[in-house]
N, C-alpha and C positions, 0 to 999 in steps of 0.2 A: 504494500500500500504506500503509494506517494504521498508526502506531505507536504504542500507548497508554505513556504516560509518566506513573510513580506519583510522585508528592511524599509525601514525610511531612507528617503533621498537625502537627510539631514546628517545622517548615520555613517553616509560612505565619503571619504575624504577622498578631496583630491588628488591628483599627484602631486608633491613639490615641484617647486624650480629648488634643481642643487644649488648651494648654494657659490660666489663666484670668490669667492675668499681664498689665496693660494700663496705658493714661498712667489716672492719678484726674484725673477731670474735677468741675469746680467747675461746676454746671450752672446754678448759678442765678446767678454772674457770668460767666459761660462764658468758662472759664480750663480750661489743662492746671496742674495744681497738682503732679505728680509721680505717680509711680506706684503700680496696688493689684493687690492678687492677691487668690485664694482668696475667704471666706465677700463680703469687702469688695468684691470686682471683681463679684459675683456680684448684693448690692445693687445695688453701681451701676448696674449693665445693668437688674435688675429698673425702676426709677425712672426711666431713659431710656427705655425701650419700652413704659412707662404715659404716657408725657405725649410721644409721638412720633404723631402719627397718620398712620395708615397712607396710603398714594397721596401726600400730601403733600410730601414727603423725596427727589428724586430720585438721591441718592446711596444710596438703600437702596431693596431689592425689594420686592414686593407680599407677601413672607410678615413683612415689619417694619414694626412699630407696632400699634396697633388705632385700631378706632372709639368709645374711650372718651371722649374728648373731645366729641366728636360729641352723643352721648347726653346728654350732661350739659347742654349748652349748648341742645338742642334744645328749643324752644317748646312742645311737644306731650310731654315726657317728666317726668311725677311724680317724685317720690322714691320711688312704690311701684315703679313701674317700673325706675329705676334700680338699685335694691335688689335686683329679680329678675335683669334683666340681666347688669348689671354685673361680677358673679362667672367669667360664661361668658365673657364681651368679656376680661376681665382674662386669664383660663389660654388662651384662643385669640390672645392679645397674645404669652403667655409659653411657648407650646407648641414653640416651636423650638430652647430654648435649653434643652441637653439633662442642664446642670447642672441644673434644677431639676426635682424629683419630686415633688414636691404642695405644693398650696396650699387655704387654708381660712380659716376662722377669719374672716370679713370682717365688719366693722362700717363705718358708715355713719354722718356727719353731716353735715346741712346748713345753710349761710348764707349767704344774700343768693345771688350765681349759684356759689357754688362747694360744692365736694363734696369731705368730708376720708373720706379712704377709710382703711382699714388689714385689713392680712390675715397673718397667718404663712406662713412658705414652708419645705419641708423640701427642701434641696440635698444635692448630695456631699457638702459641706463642714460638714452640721449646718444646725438650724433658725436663721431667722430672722425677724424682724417687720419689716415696710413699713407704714408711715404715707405719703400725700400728699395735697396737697391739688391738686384739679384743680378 
């Protein structure tokens, strides 16, 4: 004999947002320098998951990193090409971290083998702007 058992809607909690509280990492002398929260924990991840590529990292799964690096560095890729690219490789980089709601605004320079990118990102937390150079 089945027994249907009603829960209230009141009853069942949401899921969280984890929360963005993490060590600040000094990536370009790769150091833990203390810790960032919010709009600042939120860059940071952006700027590790642009210059992390993807398969490479075996501490981290197949949904982390992109093939940005790749592209850039690749013999056979213009800067018109990276320019069209680029933008989808980047939000397909940044598509799992669920802080962040859009991105745009991408501009593009280049010299010698390197590629300075910058793009605005709209988070929880409020917009911000990303510059790197990769």
């Amino acid at each position: 004999m089945a027994v249907d058992i009603e829960i209230p809607l009141s009853d069942i909690e949401e899921e969280a947002e984890k929360p963005s509280r993490t060590y600040c990492l000094d990536l370009d002398k790769g150091r833990i320098i203390g810790m960032v929260d919010g709009i600042s924990a939120v860059n940071q991840a952006i700027r590790k998951v642009i210059i992390t590529a993807r398969y490479k990292c075996l501490i981290y799964d197949s949904d982390y990193g992109g093939e940005i690096d790749n592209m850039i560095h690749d013999s056979v890729s213009t800067p018109e090409l990276i320019e069209t690219a680029l933008p989808e490789l980047i939000r397909d980089a940044l598509s799992q971290d669920t802080r962040i709601l859009e991105i745009y605004n991408f501009e593009f320079t280049f010299k010698n083998d390197s590629a300075y990118i910058s793009f605005s990102a709209d988070t929880v937390f409020g917009k911000t702007q990303i510059s790197e150079v990769l």
